[in-house]
CHARMM internal coordinates of N, CA and C (Angstrom, degrees):
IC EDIT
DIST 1 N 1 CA 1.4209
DIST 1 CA 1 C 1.5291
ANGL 1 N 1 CA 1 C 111.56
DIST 1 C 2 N 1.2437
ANGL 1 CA 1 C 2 N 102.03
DIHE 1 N 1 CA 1 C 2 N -164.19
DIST 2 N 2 CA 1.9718
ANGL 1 C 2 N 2 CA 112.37
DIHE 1 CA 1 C 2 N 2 CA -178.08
DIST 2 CA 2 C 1.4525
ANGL 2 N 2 CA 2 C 100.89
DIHE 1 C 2 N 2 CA 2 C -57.91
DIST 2 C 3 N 1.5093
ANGL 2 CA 2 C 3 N 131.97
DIHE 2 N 2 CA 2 C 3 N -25.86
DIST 3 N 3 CA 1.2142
ANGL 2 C 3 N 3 CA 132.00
DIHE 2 CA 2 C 3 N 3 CA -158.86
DIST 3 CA 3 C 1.5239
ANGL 3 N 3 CA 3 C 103.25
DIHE 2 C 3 N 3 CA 3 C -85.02
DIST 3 C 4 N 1.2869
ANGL 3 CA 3 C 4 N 105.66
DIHE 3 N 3 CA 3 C 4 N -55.43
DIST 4 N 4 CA 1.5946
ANGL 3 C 4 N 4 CA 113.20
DIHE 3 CA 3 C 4 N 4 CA 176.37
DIST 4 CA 4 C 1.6544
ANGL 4 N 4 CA 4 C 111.77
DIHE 3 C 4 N 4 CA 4 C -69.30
DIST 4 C 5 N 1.1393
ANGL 4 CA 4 C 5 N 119.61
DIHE 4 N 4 CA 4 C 5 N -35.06
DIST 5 N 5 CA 1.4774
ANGL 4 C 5 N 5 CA 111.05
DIHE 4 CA 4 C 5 N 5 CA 161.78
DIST 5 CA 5 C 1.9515
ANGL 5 N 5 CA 5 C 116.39
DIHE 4 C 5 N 5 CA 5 C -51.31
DIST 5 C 6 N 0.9191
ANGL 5 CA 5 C 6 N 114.57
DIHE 5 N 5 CA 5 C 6 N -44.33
DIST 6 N 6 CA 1.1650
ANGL 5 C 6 N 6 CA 118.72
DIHE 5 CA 5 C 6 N 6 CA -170.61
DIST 6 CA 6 C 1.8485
ANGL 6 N 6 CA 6 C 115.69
DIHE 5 C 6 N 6 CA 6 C -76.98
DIST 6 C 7 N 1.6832
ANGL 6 CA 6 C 7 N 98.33
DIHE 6 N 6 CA 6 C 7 N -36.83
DIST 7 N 7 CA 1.5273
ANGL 6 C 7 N 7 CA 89.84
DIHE 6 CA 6 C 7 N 7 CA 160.92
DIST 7 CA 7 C 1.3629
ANGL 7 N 7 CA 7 C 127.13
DIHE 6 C 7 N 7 CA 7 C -97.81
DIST 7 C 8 N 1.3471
ANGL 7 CA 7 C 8 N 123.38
DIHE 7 N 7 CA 7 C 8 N 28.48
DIST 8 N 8 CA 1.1453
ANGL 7 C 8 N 8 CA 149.98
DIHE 7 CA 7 C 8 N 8 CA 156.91
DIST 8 CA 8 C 1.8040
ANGL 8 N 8 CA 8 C 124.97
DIHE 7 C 8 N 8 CA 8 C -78.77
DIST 8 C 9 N 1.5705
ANGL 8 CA 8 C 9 N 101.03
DIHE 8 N 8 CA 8 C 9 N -46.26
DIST 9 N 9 CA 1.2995
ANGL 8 C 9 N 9 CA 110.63
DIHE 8 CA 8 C 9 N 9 CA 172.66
DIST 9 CA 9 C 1.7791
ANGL 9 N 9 CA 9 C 98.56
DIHE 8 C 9 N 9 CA 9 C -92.74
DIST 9 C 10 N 1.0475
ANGL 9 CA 9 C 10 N 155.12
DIHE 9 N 9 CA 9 C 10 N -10.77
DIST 10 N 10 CA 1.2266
ANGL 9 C 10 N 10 CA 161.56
DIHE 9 CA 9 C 10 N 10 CA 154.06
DIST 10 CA 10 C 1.8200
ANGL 10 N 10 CA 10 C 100.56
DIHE 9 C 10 N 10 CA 10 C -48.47
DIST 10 C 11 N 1.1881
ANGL 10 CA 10 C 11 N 109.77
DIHE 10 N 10 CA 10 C 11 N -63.59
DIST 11 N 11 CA 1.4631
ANGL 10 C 11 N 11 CA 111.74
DIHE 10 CA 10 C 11 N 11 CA 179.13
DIST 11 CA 11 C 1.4366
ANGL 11 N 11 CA 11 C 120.23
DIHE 10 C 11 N 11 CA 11 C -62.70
DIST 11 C 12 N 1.2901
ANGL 11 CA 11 C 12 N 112.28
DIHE 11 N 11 CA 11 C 12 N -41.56
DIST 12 N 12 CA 1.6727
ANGL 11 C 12 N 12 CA 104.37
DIHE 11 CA 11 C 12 N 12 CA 172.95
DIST 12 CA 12 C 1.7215
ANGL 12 N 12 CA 12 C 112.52
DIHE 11 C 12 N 12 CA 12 C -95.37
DIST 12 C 13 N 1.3190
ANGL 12 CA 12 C 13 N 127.17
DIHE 12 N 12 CA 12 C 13 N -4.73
DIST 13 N 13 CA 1.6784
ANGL 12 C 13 N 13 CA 112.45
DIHE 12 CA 12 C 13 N 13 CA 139.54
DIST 13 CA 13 C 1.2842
ANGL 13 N 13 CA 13 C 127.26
DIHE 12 C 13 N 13 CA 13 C -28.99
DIST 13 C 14 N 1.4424
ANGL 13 CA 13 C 14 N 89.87
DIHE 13 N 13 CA 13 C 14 N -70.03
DIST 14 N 14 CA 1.9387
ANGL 13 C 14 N 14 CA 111.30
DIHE 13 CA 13 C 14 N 14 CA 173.33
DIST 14 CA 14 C 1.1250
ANGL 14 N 14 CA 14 C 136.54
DIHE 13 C 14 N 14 CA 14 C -73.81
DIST 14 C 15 N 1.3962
ANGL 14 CA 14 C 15 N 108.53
DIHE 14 N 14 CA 14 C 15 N 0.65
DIST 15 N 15 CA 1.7169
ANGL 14 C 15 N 15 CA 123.77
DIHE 14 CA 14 C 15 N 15 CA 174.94
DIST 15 CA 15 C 1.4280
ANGL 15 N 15 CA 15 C 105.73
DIHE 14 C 15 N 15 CA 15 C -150.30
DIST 15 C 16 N 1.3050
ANGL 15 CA 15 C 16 N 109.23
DIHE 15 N 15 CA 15 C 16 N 69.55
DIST 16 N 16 CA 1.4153
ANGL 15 C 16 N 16 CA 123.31
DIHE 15 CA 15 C 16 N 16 CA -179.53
DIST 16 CA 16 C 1.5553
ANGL 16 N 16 CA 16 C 121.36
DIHE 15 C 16 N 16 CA 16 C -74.24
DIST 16 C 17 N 1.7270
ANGL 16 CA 16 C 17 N 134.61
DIHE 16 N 16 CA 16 C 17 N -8.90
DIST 17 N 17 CA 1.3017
ANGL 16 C 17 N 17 CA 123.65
DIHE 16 CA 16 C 17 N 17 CA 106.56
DIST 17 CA 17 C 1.6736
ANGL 17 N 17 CA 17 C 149.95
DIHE 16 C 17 N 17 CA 17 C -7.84
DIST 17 C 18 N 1.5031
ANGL 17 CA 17 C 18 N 92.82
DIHE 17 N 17 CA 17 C 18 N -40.09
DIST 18 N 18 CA 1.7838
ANGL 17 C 18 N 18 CA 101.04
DIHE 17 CA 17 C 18 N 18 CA 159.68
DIST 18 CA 18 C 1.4995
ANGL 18 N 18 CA 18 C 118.36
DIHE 17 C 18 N 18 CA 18 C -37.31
DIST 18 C 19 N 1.1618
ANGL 18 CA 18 C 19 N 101.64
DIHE 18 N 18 CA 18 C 19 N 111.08
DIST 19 N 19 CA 1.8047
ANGL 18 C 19 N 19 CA 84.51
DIHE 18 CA 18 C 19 N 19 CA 163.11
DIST 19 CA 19 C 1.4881
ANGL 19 N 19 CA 19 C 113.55
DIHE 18 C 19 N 19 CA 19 C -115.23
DIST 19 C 20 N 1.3898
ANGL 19 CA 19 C 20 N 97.56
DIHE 19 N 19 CA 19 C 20 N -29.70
DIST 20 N 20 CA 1.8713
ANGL 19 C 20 N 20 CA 105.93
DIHE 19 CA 19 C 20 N 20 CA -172.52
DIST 20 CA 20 C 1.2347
ANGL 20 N 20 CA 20 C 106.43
DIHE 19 C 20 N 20 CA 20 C -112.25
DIST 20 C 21 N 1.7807
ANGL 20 CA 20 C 21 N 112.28
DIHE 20 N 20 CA 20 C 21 N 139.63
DIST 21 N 21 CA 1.2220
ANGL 20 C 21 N 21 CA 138.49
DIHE 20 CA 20 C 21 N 21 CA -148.21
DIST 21 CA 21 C 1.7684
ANGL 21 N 21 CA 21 C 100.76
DIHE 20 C 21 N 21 CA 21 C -114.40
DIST 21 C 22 N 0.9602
ANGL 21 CA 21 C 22 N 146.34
DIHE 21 N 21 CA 21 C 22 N 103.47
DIST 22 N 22 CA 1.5442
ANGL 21 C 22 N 22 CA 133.15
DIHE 21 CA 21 C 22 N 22 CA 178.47
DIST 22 CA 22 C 1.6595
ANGL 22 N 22 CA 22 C 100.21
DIHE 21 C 22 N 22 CA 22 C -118.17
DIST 22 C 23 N 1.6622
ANGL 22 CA 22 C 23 N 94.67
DIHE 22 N 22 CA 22 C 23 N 132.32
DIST 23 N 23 CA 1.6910
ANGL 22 C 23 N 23 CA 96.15
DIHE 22 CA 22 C 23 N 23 CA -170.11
DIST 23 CA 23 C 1.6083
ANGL 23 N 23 CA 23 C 85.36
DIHE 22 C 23 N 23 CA 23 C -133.43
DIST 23 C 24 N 1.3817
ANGL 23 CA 23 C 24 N 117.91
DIHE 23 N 23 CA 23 C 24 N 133.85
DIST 24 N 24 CA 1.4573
ANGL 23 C 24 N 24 CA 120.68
DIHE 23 CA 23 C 24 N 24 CA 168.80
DIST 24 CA 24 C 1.4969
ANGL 24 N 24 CA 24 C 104.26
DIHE 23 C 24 N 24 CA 24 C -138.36
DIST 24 C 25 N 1.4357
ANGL 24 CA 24 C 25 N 99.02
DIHE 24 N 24 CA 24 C 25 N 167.21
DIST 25 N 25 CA 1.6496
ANGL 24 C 25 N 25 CA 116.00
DIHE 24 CA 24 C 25 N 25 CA -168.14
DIST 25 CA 25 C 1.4015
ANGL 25 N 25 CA 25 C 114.48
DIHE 24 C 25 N 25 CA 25 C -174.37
DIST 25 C 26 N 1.3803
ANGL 25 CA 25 C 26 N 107.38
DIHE 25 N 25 CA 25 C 26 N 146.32
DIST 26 N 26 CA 1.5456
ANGL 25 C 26 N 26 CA 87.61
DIHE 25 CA 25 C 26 N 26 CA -163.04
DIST 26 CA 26 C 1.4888
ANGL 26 N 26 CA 26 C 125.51
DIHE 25 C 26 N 26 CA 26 C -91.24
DIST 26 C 27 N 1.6380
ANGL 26 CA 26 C 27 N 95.28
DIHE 26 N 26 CA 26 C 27 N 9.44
DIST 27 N 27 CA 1.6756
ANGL 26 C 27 N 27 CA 86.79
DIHE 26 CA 26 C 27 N 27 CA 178.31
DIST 27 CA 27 C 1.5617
ANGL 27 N 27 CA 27 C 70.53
DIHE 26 C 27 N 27 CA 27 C -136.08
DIST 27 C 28 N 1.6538
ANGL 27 CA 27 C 28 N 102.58
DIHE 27 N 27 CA 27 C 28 N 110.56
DIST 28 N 28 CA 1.5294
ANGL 27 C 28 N 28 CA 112.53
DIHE 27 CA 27 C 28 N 28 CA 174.49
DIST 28 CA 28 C 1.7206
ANGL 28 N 28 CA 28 C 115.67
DIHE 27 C 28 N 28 CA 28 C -75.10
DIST 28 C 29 N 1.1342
ANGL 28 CA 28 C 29 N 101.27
DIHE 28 N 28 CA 28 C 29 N -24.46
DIST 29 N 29 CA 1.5372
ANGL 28 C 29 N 29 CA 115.72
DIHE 28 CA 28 C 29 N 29 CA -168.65
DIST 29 CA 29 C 1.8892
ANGL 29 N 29 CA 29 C 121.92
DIHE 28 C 29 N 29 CA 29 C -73.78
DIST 29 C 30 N 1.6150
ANGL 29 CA 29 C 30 N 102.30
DIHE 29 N 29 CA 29 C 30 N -13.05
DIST 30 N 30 CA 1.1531
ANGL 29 C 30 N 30 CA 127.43
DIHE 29 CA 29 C 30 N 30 CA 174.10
DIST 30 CA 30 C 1.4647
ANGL 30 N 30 CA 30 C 124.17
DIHE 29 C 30 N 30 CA 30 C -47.39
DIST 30 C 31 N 1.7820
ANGL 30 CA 30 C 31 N 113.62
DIHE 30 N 30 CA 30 C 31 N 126.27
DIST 31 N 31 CA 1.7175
ANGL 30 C 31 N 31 CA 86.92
DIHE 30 CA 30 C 31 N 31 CA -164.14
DIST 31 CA 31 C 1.7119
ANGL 31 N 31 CA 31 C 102.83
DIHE 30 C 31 N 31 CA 31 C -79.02
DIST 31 C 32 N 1.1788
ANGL 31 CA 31 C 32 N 140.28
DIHE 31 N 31 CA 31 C 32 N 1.80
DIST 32 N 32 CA 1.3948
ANGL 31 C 32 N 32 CA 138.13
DIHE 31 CA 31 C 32 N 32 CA 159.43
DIST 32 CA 32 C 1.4836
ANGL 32 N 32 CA 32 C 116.52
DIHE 31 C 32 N 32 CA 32 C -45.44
DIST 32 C 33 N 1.6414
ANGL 32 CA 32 C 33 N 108.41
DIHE 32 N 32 CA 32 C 33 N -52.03
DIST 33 N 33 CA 1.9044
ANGL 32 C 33 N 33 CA 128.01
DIHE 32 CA 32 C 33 N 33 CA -153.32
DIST 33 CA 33 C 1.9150
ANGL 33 N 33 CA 33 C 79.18
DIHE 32 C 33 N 33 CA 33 C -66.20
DIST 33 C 34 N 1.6771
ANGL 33 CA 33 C 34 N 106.66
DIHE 33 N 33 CA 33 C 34 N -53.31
DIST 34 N 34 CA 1.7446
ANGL 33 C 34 N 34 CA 115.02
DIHE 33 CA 33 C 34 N 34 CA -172.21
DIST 34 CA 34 C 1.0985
ANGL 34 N 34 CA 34 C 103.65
DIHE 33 C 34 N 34 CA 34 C -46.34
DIST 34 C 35 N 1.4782
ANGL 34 CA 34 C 35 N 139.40
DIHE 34 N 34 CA 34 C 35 N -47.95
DIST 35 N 35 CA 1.6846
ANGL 34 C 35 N 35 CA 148.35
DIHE 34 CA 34 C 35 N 35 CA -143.03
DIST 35 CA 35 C 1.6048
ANGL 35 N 35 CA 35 C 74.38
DIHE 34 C 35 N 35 CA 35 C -89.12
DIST 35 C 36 N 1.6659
ANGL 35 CA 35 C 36 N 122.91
DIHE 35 N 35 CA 35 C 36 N -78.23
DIST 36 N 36 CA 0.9778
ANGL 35 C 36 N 36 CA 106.56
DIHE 35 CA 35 C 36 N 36 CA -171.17
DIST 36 CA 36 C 2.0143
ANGL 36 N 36 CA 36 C 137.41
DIHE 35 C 36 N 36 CA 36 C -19.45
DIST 36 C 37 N 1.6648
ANGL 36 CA 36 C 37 N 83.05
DIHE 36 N 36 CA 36 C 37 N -59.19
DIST 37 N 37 CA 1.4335
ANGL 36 C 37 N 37 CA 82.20
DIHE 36 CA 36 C 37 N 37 CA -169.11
DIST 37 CA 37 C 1.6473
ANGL 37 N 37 CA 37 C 116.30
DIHE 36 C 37 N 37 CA 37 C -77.50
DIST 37 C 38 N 1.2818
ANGL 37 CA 37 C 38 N 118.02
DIHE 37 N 37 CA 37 C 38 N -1.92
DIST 38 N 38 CA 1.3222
ANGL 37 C 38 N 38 CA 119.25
DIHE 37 CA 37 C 38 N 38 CA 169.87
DIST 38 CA 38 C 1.5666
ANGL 38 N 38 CA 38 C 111.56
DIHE 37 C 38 N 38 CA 38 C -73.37
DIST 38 C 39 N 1.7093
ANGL 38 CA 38 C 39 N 125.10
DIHE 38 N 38 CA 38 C 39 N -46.98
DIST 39 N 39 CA 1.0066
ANGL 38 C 39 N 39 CA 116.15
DIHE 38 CA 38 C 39 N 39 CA 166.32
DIST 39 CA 39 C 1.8900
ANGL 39 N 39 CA 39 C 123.21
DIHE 38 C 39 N 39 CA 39 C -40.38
DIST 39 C 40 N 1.0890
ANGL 39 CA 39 C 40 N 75.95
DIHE 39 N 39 CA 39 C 40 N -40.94
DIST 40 N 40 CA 2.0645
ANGL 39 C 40 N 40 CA 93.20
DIHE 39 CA 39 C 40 N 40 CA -168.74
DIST 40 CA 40 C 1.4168
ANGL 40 N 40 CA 40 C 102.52
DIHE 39 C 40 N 40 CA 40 C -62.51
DIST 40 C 41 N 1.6444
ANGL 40 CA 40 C 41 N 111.77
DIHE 40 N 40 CA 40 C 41 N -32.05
DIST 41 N 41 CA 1.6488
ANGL 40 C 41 N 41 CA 99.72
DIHE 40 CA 40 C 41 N 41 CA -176.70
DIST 41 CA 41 C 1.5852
ANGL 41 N 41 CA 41 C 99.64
DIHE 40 C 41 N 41 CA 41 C -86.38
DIST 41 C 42 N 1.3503
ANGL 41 CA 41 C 42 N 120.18
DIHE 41 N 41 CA 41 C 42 N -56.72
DIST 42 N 42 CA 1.5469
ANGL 41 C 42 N 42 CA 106.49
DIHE 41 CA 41 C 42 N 42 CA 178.36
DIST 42 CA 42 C 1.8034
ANGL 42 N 42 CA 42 C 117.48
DIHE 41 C 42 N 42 CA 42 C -37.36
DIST 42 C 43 N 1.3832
ANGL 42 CA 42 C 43 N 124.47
DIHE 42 N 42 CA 42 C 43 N -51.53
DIST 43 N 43 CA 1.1090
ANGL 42 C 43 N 43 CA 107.33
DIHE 42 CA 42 C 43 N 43 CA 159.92
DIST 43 CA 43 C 1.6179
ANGL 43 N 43 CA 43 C 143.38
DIHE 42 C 43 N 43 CA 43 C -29.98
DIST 43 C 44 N 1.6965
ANGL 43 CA 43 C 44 N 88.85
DIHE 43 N 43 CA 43 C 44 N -51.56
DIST 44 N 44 CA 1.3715
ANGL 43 C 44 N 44 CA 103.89
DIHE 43 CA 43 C 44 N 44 CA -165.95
DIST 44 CA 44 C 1.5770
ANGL 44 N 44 CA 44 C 109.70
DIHE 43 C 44 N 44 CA 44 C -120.59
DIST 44 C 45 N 1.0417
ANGL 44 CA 44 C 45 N 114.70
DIHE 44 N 44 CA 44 C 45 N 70.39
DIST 45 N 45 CA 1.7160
ANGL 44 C 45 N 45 CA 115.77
DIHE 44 CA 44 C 45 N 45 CA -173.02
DIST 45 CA 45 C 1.4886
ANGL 45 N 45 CA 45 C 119.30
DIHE 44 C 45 N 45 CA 45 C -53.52
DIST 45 C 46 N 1.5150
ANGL 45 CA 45 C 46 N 105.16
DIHE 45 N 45 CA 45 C 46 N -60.02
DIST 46 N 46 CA 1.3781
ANGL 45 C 46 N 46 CA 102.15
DIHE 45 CA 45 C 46 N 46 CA -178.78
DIST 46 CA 46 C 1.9222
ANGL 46 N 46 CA 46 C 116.90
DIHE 45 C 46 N 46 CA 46 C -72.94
DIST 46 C 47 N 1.0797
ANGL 46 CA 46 C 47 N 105.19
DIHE 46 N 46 CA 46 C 47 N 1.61
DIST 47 N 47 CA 1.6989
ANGL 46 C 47 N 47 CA 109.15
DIHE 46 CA 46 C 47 N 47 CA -156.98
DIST 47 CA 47 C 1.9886
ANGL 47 N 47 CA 47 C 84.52
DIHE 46 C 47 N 47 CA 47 C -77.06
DIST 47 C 48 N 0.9822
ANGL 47 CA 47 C 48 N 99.83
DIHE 47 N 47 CA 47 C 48 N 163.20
DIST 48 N 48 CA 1.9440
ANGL 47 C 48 N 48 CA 104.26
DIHE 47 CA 47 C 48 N 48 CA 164.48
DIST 48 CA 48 C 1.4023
ANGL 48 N 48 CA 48 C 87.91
DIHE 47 C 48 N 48 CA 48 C -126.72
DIST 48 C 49 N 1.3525
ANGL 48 CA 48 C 49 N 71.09
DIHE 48 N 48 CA 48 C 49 N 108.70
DIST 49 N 49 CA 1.6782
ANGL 48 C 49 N 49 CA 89.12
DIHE 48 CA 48 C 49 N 49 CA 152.98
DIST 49 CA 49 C 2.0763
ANGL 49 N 49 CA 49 C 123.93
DIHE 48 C 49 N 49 CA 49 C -101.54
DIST 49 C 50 N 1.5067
ANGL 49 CA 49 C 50 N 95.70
DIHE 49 N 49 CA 49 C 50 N 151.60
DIST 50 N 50 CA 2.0084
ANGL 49 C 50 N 50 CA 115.49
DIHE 49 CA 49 C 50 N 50 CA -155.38
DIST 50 CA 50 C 1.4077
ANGL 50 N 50 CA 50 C 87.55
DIHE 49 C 50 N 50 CA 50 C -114.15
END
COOR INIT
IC SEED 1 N 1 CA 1 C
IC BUILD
């Protein structure tokens, strides 16, 4: 959610070395986990996200 988005971008502020993003969940197929990871790429364009 908004919560984990936010300590997500908290961690790669401060460790700007990050390049790779790994997000798991256990029902990957969920249209939330999808919403999720679209936010995560607009955030993070160049990052590859797993």
């Amino acid at each position: 959610g908004a919560a984990d988005l936010e300590k997500l971008c908290s961690i790669l502020e401060a460790i700007p070395l990050i390049q790779y993003i790994c997000l798991d969940v256990a029902n990957g197929y969920s249209e939330h986990f999808v919403e999720f990871v679209k936010r995560v790429r607009e955030r993070f364009p160049k990052h590859t996200i797993m």
